[in-house]
PyMOL CGO cylinders between C-alpha atoms (Angstrom):
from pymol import cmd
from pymol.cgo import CYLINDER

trace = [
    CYLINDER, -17.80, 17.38, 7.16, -16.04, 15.72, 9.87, 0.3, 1, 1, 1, 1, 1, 1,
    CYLINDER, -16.04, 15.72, 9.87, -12.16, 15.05, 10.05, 0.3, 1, 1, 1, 1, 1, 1,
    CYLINDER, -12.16, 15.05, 10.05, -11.32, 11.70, 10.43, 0.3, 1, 1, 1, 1, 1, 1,
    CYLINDER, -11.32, 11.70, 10.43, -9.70, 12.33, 13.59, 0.3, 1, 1, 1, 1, 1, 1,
    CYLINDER, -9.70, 12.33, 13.59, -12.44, 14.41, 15.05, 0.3, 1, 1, 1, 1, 1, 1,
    CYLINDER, -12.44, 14.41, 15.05, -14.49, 10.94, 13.80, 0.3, 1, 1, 1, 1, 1, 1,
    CYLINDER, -14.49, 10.94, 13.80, -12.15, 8.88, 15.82, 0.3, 1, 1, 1, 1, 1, 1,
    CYLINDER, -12.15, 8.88, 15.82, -12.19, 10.82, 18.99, 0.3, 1, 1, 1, 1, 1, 1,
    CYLINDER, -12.19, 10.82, 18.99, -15.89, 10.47, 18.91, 0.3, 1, 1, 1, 1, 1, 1,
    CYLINDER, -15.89, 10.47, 18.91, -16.17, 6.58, 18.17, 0.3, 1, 1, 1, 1, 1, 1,
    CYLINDER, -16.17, 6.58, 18.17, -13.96, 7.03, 21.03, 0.3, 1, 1, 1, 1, 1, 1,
    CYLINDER, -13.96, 7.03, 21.03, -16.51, 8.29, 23.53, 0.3, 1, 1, 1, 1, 1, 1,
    CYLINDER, -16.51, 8.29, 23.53, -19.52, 5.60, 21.87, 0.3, 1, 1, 1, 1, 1, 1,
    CYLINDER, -19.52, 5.60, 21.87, -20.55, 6.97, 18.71, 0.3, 1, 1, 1, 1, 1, 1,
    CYLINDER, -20.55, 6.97, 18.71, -20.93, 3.71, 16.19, 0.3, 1, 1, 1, 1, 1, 1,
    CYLINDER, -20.93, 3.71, 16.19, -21.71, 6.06, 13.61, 0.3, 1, 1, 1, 1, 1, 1,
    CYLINDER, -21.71, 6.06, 13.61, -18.63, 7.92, 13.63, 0.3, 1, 1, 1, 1, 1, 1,
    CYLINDER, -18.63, 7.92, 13.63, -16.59, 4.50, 12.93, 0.3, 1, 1, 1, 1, 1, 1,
    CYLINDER, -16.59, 4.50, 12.93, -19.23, 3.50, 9.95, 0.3, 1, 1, 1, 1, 1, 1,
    CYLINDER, -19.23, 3.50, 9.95, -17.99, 6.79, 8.60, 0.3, 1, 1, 1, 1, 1, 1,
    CYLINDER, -17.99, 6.79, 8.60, -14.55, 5.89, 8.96, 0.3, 1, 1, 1, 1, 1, 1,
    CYLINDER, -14.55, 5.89, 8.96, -15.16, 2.45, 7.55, 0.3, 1, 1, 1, 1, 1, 1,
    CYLINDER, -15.16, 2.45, 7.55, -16.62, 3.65, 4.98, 0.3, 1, 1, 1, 1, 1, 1,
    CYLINDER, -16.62, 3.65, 4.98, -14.13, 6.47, 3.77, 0.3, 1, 1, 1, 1, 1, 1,
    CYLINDER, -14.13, 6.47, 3.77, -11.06, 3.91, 4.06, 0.3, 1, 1, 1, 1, 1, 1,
    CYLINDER, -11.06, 3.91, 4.06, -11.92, 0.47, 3.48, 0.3, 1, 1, 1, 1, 1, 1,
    CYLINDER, -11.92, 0.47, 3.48, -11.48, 0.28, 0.27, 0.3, 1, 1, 1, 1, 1, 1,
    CYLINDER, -11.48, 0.28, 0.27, -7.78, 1.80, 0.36, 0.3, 1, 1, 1, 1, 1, 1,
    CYLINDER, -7.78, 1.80, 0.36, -6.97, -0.74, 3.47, 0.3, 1, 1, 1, 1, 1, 1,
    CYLINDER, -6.97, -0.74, 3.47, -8.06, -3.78, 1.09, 0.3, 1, 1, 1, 1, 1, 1,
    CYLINDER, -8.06, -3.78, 1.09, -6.17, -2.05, -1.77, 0.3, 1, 1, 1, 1, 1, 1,
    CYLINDER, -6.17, -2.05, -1.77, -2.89, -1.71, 0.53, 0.3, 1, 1, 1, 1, 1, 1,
    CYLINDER, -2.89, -1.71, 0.53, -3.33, -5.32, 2.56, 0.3, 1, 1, 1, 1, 1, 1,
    CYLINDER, -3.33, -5.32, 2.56, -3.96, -7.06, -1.09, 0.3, 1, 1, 1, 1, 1, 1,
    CYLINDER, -3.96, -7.06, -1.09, -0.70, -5.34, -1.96, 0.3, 1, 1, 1, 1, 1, 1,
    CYLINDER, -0.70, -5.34, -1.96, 1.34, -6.42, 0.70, 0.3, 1, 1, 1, 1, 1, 1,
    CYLINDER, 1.34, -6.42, 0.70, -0.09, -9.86, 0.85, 0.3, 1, 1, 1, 1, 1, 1,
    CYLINDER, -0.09, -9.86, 0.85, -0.96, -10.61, -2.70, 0.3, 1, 1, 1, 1, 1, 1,
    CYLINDER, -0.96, -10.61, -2.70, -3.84, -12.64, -2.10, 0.3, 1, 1, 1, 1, 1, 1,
    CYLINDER, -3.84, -12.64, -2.10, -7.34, -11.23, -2.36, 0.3, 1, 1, 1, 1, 1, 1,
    CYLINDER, -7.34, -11.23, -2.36, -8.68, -13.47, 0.33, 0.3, 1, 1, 1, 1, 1, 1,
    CYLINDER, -8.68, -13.47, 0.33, -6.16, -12.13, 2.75, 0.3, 1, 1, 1, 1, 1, 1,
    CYLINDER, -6.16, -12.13, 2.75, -6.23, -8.73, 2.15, 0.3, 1, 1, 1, 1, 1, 1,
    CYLINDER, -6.23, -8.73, 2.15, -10.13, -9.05, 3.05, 0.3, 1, 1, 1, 1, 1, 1,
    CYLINDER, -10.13, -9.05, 3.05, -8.98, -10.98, 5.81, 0.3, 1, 1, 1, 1, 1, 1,
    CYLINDER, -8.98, -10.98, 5.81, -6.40, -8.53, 7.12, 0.3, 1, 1, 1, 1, 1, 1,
    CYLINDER, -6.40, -8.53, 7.12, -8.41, -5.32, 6.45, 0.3, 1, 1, 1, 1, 1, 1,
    CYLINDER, -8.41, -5.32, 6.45, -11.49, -7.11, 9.16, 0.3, 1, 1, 1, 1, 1, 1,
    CYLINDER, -11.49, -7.11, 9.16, -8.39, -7.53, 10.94, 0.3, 1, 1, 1, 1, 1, 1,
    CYLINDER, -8.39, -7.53, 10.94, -7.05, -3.84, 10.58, 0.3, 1, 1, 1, 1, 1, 1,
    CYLINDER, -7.05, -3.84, 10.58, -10.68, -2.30, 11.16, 0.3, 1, 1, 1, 1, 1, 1,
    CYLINDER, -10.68, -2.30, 11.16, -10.81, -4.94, 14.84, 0.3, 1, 1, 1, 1, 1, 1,
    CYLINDER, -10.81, -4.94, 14.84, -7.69, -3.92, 15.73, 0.3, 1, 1, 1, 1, 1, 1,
    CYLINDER, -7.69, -3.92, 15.73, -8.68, 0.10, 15.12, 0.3, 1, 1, 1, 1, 1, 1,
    CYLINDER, -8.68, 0.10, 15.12, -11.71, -0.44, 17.25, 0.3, 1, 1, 1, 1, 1, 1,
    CYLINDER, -11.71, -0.44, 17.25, -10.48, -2.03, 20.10, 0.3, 1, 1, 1, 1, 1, 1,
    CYLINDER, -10.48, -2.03, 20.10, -7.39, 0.87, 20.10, 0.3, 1, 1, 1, 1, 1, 1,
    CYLINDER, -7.39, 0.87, 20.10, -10.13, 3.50, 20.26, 0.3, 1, 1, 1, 1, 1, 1,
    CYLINDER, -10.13, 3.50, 20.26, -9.55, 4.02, 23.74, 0.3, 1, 1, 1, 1, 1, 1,
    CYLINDER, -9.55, 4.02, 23.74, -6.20, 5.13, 23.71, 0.3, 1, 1, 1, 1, 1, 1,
    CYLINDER, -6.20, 5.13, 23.71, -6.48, 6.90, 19.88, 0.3, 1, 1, 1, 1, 1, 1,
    CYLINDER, -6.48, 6.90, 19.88, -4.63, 10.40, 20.20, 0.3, 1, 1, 1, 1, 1, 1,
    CYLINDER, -4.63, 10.40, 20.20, -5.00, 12.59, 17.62, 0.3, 1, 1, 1, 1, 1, 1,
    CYLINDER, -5.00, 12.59, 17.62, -0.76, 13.28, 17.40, 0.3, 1, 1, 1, 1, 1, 1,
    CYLINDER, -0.76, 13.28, 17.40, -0.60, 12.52, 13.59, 0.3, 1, 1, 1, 1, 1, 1,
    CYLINDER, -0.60, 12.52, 13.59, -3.39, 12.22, 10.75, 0.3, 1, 1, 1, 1, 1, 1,
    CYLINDER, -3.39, 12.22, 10.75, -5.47, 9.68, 11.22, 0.3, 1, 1, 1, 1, 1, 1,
    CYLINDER, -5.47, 9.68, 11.22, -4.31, 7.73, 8.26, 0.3, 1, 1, 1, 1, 1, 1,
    CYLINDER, -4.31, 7.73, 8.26, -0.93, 7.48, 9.10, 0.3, 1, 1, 1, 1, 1, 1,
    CYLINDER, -0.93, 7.48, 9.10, -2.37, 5.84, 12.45, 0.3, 1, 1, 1, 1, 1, 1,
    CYLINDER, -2.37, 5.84, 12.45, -4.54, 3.77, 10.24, 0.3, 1, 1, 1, 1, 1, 1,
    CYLINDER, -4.54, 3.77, 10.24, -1.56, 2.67, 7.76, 0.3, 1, 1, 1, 1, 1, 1,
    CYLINDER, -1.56, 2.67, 7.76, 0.62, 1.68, 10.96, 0.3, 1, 1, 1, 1, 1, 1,
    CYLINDER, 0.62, 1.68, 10.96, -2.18, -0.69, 11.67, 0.3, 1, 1, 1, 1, 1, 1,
    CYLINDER, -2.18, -0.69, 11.67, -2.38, -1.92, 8.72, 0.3, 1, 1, 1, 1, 1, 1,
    CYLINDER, -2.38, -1.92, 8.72, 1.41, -2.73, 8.31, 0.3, 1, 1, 1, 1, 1, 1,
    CYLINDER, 1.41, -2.73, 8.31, 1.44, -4.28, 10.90, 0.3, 1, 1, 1, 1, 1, 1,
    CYLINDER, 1.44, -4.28, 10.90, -1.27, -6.42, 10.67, 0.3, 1, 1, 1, 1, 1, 1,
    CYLINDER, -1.27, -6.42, 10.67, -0.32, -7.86, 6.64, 0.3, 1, 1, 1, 1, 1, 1,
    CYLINDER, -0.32, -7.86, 6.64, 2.96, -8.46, 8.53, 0.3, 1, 1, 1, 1, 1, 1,
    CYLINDER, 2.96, -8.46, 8.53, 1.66, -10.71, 10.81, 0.3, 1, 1, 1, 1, 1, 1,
    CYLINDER, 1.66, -10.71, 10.81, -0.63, -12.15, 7.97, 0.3, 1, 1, 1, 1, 1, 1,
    CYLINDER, -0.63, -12.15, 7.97, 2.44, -12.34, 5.61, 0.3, 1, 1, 1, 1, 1, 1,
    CYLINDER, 2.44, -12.34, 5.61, 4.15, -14.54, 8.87, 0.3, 1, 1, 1, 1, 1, 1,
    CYLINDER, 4.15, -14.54, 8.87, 1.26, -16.47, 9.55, 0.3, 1, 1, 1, 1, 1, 1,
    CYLINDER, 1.26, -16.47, 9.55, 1.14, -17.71, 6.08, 0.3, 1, 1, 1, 1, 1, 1,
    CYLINDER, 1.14, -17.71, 6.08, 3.50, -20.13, 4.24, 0.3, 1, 1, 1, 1, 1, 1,
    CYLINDER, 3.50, -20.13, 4.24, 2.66, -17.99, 0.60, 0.3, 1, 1, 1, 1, 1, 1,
    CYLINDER, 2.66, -17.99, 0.60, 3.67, -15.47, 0.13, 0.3, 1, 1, 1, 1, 1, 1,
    CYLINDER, 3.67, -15.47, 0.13, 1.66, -14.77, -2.69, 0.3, 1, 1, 1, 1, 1, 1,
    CYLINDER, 1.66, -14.77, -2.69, 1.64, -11.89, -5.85, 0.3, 1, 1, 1, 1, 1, 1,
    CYLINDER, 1.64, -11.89, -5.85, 1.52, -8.33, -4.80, 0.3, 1, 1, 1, 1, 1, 1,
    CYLINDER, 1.52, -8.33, -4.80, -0.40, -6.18, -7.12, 0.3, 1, 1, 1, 1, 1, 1,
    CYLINDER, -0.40, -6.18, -7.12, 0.65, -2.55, -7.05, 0.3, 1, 1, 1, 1, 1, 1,
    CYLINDER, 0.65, -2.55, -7.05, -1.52, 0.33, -8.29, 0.3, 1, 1, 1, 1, 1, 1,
    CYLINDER, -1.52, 0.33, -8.29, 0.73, 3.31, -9.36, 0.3, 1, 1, 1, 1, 1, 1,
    CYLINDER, 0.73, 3.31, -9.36, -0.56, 6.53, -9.29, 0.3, 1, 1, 1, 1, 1, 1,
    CYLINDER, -0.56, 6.53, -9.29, -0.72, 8.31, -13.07, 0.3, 1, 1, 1, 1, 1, 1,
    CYLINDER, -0.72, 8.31, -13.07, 1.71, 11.22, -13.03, 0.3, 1, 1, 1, 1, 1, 1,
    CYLINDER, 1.71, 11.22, -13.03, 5.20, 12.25, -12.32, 0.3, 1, 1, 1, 1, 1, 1,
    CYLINDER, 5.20, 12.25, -12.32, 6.42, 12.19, -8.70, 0.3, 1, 1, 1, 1, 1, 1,
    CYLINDER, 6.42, 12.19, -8.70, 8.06, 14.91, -6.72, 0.3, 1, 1, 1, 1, 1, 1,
    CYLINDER, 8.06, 14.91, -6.72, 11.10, 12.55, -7.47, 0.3, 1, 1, 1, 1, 1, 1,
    CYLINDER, 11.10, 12.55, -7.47, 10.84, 13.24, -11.21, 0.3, 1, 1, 1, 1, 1, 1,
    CYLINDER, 10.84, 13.24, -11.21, 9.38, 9.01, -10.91, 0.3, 1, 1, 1, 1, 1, 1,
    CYLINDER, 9.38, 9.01, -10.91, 7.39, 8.61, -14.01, 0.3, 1, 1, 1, 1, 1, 1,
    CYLINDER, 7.39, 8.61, -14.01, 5.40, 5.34, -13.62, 0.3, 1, 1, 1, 1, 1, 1,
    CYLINDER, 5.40, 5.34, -13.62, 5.40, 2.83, -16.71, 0.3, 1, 1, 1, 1, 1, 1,
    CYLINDER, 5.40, 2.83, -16.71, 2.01, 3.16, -18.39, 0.3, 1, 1, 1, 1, 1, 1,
    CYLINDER, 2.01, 3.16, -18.39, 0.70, -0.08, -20.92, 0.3, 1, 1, 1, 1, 1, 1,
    CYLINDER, 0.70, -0.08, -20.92, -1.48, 1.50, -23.33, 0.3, 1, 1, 1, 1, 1, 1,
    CYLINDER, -1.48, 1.50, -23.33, -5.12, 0.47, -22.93, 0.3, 1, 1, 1, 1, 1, 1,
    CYLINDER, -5.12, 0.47, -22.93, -6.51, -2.76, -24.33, 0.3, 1, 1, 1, 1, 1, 1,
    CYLINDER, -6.51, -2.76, -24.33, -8.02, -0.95, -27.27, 0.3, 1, 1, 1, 1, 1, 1,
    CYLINDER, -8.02, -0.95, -27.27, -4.99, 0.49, -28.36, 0.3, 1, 1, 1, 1, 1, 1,
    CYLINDER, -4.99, 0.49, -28.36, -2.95, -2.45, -28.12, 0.3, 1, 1, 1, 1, 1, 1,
    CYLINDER, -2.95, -2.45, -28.12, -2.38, -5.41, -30.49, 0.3, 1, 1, 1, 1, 1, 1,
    CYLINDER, -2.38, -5.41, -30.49, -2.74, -8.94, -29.39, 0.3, 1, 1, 1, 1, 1, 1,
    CYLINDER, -2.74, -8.94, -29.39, 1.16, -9.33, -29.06, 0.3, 1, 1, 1, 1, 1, 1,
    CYLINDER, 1.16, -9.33, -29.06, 1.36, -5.93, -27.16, 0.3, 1, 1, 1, 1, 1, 1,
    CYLINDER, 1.36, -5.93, -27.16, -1.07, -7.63, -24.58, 0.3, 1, 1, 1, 1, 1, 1,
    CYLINDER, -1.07, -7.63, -24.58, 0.33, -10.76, -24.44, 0.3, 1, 1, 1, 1, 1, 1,
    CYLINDER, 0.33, -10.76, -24.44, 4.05, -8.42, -23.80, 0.3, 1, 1, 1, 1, 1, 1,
    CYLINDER, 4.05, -8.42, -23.80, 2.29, -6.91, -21.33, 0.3, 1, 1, 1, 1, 1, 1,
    CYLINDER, 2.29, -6.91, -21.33, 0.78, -9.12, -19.27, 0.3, 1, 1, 1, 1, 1, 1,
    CYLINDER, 0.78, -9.12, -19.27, 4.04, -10.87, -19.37, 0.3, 1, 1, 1, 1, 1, 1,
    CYLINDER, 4.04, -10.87, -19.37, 5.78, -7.89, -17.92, 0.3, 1, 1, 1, 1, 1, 1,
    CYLINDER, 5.78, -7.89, -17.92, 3.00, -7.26, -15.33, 0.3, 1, 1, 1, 1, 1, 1,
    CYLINDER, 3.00, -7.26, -15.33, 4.09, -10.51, -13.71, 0.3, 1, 1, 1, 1, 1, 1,
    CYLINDER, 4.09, -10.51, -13.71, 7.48, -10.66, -13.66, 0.3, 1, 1, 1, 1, 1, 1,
    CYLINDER, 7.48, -10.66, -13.66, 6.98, -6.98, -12.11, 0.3, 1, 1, 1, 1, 1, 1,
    CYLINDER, 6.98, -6.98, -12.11, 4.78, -8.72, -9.13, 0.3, 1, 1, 1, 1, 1, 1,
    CYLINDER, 4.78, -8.72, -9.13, 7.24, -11.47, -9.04, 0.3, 1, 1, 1, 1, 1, 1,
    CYLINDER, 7.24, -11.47, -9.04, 9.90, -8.68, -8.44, 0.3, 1, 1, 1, 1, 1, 1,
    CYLINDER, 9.90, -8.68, -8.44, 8.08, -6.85, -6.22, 0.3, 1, 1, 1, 1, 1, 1,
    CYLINDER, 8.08, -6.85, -6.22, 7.38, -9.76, -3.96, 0.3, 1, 1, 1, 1, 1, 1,
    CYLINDER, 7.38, -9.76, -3.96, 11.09, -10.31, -3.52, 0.3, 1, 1, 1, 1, 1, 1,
    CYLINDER, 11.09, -10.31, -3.52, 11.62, -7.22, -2.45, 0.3, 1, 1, 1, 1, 1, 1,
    CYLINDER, 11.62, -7.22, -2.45, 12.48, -6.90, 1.38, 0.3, 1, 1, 1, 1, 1, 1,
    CYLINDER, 12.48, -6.90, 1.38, 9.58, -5.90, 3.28, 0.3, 1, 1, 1, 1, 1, 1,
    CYLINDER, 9.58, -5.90, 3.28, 11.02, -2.55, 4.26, 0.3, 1, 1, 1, 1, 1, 1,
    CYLINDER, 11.02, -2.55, 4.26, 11.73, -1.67, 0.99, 0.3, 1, 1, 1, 1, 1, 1,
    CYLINDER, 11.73, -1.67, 0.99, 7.98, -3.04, -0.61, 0.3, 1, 1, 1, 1, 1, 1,
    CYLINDER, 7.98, -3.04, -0.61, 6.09, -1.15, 2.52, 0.3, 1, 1, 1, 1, 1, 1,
    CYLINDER, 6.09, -1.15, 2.52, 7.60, 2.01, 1.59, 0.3, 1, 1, 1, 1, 1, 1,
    CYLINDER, 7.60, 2.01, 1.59, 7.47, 1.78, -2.39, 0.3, 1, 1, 1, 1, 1, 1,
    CYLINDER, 7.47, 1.78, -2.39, 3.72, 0.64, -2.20, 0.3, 1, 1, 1, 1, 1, 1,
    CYLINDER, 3.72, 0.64, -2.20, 2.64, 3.47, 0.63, 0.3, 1, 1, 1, 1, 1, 1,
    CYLINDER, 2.64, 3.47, 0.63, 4.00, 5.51, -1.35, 0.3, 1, 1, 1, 1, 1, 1,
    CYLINDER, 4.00, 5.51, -1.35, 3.77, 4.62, -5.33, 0.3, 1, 1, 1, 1, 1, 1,
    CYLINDER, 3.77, 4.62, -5.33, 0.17, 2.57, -4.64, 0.3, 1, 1, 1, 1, 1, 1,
    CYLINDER, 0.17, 2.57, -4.64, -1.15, 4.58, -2.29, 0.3, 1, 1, 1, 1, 1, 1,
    CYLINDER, -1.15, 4.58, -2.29, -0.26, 8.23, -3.13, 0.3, 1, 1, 1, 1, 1, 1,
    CYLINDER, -0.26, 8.23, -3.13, 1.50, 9.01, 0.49, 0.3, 1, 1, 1, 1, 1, 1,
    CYLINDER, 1.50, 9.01, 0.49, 4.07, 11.29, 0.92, 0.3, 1, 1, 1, 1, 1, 1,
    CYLINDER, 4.07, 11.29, 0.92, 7.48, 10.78, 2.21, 0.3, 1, 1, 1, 1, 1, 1,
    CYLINDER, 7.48, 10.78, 2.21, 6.69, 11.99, 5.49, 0.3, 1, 1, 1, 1, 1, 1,
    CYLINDER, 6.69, 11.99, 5.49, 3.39, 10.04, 5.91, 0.3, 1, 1, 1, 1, 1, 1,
    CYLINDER, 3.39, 10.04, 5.91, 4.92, 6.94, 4.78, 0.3, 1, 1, 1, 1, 1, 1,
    CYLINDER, 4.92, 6.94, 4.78, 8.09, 8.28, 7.67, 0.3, 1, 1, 1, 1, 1, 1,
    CYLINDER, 8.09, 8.28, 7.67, 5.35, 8.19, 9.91, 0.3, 1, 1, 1, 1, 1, 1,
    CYLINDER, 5.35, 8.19, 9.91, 3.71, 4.60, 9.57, 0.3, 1, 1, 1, 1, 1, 1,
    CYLINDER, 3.71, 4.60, 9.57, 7.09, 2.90, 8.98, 0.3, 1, 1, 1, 1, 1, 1,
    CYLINDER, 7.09, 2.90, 8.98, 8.73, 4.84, 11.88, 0.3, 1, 1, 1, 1, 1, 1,
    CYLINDER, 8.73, 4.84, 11.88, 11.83, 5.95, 10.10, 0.3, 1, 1, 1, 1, 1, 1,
    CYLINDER, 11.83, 5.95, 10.10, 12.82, 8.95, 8.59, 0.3, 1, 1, 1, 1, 1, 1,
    CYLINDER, 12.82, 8.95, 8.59, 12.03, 11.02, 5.53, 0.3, 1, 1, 1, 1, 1, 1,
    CYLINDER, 12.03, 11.02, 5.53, 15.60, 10.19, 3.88, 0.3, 1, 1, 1, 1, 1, 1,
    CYLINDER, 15.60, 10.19, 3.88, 15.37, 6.68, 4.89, 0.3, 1, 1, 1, 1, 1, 1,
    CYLINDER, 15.37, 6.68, 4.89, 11.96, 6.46, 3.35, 0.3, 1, 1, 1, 1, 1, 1,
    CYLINDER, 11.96, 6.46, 3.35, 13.74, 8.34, 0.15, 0.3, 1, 1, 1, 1, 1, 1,
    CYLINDER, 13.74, 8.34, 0.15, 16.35, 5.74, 0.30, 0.3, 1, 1, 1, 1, 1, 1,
    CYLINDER, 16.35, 5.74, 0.30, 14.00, 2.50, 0.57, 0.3, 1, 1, 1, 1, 1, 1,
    CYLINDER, 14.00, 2.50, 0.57, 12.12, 3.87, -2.25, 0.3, 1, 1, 1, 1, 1, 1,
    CYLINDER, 12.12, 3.87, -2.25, 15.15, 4.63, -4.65, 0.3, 1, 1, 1, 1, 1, 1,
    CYLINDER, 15.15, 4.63, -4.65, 16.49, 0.87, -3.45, 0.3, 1, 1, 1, 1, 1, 1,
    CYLINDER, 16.49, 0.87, -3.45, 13.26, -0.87, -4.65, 0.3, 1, 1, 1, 1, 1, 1,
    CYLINDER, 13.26, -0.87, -4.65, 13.06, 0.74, -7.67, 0.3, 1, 1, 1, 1, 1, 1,
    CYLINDER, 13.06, 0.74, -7.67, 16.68, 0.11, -8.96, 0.3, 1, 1, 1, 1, 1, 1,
    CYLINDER, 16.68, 0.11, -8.96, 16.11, -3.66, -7.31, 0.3, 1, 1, 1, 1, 1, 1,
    CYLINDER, 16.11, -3.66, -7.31, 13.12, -3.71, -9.57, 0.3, 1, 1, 1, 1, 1, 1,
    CYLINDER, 13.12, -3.71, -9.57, 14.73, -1.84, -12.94, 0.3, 1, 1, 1, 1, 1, 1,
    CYLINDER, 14.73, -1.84, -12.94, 17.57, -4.29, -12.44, 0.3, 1, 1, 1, 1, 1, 1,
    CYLINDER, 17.57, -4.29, -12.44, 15.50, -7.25, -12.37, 0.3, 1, 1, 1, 1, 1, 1,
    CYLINDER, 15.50, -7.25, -12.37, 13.30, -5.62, -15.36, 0.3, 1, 1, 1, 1, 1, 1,
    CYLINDER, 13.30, -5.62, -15.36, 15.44, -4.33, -17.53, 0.3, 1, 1, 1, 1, 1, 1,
    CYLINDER, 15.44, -4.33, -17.53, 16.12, -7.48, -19.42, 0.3, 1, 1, 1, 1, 1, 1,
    CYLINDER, 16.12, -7.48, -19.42, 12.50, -7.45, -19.92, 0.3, 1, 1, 1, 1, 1, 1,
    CYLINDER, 12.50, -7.45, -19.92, 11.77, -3.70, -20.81, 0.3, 1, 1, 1, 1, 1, 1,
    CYLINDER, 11.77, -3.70, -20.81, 14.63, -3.36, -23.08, 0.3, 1, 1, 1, 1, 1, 1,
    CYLINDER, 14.63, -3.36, -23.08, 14.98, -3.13, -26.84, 0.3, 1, 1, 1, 1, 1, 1,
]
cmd.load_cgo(trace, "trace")
């Protein structure tokens, strides 16, 4: 199987193939990341046409100096930025936390499933599920592009140093500022 950079570097010289194969391993995670920065499923489709365009018509100059996705996430940043400008909503970002405890010690809160929960637990919870997209959506967007690369999508510091063009302990720091921005604006919510 083919790298994705290797892929690149030969939609580079022609080969439409090579960027089906690309489209096809990351499309899904570019909707998944534009729907979280933009919050709007229509967008995010919008943006990730957008992000795919855009990754086409750079094909000439690609250079295989990073991993491919942290190329591909740069795109994609900044093309839900310029969605997020071009539109006057803002809209609800949804984030998708990975299961499991970070390398920070970060243990993401985890709703039991429907079938385990009461009606009141659901109702609790999809309370809290909002007011955790309403809090993530006033996040700055420094701080929201890090926490979501990196809790939503699974990237490590140093990809998400990469895409955002900072580095690793500034990514560190954005990420530790979002999530005591969003316990403080939680905790009213989550506690007893």
């Amino acid at each position: 199987m083919r790298s994705d950079e290797e892929l690149m570097l030969l939609f580079r010289k022609g080969s439409r193939e090579a960027f089906e194969e690309l489209f096809s391993r990351h499309h899904r995670a570019v909707i998944r990341f534009a729907f979280r920065m933009t919050g709007d499923p229509g967008t995010a489709e919008e943006a990730a046409q957008e992000i795919f365009l855009r990754i086409a018509r750079a094909a000439p100059t690609y250079e295989p100096r990073a991993r491919f996705t942290t190329w591909m996430y740069t795109i994609a940043r900044r093309t839900t930025l310029n969605f997020l400008r071009d539109t006057a909503e803002g809209g609800e970002m949804v984030p998708i936390l990975p299961a499991g405890e970070e390398e920070d010690g970060f243990q993401p809160l985890q709703l039991s499933g429907p079938e385990e929960q009461n009606p009141e637990q659901m109702i609790w919870g999809a309370q809290l599920k909002e007011r955790f997209l309403e809090a993530l959506g006033e996040l700055p967007e420094g701080y929201r592009a890090a926490f979501v690369l990196n809790r939503g999508d699974g990237l490590s510091y140093e990809e998400v140093a990469g895409i955002l063009g900072i580095t690793v302990q500034a990514v560190k720091t954005r990420i530790f500022r979002a999530r005591e921005r969003l316990l403080r604006r939680l905790s009213p919510e989550v506690s007893p």
